[in-house]
C-alpha positions as CSV (number, residue, x, y, z in Angstrom):
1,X,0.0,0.0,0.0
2,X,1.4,3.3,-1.4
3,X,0.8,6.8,0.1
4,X,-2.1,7.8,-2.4
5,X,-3.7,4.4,-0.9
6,X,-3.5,5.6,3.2
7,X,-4.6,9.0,1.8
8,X,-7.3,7.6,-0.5
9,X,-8.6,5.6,2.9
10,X,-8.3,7.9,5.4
11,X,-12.0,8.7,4.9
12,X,-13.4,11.8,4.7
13,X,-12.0,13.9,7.4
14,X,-8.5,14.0,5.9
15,X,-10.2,16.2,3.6
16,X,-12.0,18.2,6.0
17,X,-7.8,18.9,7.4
18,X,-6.8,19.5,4.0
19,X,-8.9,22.4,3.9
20,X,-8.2,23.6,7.1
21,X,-4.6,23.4,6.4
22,X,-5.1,25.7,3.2
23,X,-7.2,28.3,5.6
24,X,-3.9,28.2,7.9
25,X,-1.3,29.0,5.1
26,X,-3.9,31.2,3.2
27,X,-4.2,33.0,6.9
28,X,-0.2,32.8,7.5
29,X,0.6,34.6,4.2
30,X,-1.8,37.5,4.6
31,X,-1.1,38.2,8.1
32,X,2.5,38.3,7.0
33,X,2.0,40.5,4.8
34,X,-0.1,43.0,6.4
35,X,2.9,42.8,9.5
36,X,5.4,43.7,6.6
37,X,3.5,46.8,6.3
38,X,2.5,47.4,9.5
39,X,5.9,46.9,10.3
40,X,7.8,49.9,9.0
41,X,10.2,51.1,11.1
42,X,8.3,54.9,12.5
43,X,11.5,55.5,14.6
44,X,13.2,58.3,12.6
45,X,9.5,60.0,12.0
46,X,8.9,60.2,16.3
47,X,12.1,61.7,16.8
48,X,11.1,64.5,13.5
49,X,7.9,65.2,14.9
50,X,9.1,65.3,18.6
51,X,11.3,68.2,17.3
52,X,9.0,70.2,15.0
53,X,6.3,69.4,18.1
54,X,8.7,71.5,20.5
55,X,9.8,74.0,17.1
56,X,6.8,74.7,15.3
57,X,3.8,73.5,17.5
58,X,1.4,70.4,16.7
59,X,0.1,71.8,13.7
60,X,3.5,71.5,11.9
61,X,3.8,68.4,13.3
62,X,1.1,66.9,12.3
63,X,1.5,68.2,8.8
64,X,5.1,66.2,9.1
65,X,3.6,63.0,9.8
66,X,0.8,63.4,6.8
67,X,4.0,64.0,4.5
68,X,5.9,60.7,5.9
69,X,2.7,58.7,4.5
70,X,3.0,55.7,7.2
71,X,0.4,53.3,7.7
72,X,1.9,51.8,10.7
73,X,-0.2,52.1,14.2
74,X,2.9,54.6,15.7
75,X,2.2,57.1,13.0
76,X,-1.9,56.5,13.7
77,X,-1.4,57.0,17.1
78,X,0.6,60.5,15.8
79,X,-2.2,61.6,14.0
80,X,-4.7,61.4,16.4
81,X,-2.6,62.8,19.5
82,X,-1.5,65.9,17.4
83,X,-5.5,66.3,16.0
84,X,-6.6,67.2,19.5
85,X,-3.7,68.8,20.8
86,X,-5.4,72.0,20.3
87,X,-7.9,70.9,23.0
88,X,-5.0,70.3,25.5
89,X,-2.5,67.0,26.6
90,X,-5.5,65.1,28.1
91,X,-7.9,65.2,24.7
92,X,-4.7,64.2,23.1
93,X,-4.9,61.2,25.3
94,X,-7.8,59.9,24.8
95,X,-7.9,60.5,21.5
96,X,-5.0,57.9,21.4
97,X,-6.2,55.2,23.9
98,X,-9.2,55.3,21.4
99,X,-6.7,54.8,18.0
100,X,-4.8,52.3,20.0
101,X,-8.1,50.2,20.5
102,X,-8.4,50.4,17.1
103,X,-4.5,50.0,15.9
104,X,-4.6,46.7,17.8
105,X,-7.5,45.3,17.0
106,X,-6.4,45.1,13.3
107,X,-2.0,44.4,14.2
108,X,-3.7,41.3,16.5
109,X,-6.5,40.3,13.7
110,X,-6.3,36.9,12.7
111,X,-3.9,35.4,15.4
112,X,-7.0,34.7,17.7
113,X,-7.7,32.2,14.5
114,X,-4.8,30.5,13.8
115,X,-4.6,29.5,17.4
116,X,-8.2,27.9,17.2
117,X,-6.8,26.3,14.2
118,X,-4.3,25.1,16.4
119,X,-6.6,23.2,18.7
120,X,-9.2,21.7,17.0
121,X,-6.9,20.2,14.0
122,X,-5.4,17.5,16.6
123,X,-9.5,17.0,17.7
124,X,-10.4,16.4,14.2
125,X,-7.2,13.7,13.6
126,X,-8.4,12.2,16.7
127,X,-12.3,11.9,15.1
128,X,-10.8,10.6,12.0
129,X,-8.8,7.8,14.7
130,X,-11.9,6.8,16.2
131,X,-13.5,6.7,12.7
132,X,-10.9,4.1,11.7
133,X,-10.7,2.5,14.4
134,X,-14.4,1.8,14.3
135,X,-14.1,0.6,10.6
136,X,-11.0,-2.0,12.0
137,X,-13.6,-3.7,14.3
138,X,-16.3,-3.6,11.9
139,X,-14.6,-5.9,9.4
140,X,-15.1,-8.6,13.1
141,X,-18.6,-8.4,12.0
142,X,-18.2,-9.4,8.3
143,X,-15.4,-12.1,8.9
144,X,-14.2,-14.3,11.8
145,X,-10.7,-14.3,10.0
146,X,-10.2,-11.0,8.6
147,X,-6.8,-10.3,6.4
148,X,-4.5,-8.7,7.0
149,X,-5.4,-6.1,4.2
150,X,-9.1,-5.5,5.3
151,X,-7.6,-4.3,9.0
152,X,-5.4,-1.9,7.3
153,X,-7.9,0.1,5.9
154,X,-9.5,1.0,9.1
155,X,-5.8,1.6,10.8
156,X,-4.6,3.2,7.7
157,X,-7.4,5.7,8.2
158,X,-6.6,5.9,11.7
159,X,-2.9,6.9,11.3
160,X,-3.1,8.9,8.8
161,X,-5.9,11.3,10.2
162,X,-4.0,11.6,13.4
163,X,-0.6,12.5,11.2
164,X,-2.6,15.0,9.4
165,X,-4.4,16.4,11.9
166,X,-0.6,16.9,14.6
167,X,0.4,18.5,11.0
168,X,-1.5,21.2,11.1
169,X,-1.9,22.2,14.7
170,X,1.9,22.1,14.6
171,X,2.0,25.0,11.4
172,X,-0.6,26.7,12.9
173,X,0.8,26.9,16.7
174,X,4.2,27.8,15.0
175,X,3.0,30.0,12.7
176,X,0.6,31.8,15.3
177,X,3.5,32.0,17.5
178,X,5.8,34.1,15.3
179,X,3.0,36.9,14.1
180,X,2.0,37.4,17.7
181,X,5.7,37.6,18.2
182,X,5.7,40.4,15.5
183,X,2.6,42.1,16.2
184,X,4.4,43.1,19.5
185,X,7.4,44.7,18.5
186,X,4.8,47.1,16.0
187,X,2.9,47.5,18.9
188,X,5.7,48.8,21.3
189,X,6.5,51.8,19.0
190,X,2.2,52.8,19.2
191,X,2.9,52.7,23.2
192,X,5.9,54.7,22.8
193,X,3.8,57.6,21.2
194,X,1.1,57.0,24.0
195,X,3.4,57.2,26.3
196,X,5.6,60.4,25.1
197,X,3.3,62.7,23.2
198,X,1.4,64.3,25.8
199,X,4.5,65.6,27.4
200,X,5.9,66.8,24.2
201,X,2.7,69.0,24.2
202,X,3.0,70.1,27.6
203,X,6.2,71.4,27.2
204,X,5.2,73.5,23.8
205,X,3.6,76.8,24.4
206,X,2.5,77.8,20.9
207,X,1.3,81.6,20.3
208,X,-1.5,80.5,19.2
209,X,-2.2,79.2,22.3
210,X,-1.1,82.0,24.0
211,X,-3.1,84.1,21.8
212,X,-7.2,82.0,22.9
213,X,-6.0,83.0,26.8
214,X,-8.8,85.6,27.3
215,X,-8.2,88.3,28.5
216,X,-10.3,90.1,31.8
217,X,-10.9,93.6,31.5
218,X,-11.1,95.6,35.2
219,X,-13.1,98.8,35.5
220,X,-13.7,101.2,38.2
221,X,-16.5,103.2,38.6
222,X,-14.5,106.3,40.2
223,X,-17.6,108.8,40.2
224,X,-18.0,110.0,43.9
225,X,-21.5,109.7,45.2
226,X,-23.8,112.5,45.5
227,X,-23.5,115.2,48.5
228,X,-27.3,115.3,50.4
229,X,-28.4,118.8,49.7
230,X,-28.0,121.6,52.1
231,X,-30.3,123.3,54.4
């Protein structure tokens, strides 16, 4: 018995993991690709903007990082700090808690996924066992003397759907293991700008800024009061 004959008798669910092992390298590939992008190194652009932040204000800065044209979650994170600067540090805060919600929801898609792969492909190897296994006693039923070459169908199916199903899980674990890996070094840049921004702002006093303090106008009213009239 060949390999097309274990694969051609491993029953159905070795097909059901060949699909699942083609969603797990379809999955791999995009996720590495969107990492690659992700990935960019926003370094040099932090340190620009932290000195045209403390030069020019966050209007210039902000106009910087629209220049750079990154897509990574650092420059996002840039973008929406320097947005609400005008409105003061803590706006500019919470404007970028709410990017970074949003910045790691979409660096951490898909890994969530792969790691579900990663579970349920040794479950589905361990059906396909019990499936064969089944089919090895079942040829007891037909036969009191079975050959050699009906019980190796059923273990064939068996083996096989376990192998192919400890495959998988082991790509996807690996594989799952290495973009998470990934996703955290993009990640620590975004926290960087969390972290640094707001006191980049605090220590720039625009004119502009200067400029909305309003200002209080005193007046006196100096007119004595009236003398009562003489007798």
């Amino acid at each position: 018995m060949n390999v097309l004959d274990l694969i051609r008798h491993a029953g159905p669910l070795l097909w059901v993991l060949l699909a699942l092992s083609l969603f797990v390298v379809y999955l791999v590939v995009m996720r590495t690709l969107a990492l690659g992008r992700l990935g960019q190194d926003s370094g040099m652009l932090i340190e620009r903007v932290r000195a045209v932040t403390a030069e020019s204000g966050p209007e210039t800065a902000l106009r910087e990082v629209d220049t750079a044209g990154l897509a990574t979650p650092a420059a996002s994170l840039l973008r929406a700090g320097l947005s609400r600067a005008s409105f003061g540090p803590d706006a500019a805060q919470a404007s970028m808690n709410a990017a970074l919600l949003a910045e790691d929801a979409r660096t951490y898609a898909g890994l969530s996924t792969l790691g579900t792969c990663a579970q349920i492909a040794p479950l589905l190897g361990l059906l396909g066992t019990v499936f064969g296994m089944v089919n090895s006693f079942l040829v007891f039923s037909h036969t009191t003397a079975p050959t050699p070459s009906q019980l190796a169908q059923g273990i064939s199916e068996a083996l096989v759907n376990t192998a192919g199903g400890l495959i998988v899980a082991i790509i996807a674990y690996v594989a799952r293991n290495a973009l998470k890996a990934k996703a955290d070094r993009v990640m620590v840049q975004a926290e960087r700008v969390r972290e640094e921004l707001p006191s980049w702002l605090g220590r720039n006093t625009s004119p502009a800024a200067l400029q909305r303090v309003p200002e209080v106008a005193l007046s006196f009213d100096a007119s004595p009061a009236s003398a009562p009239a003489g007798d």
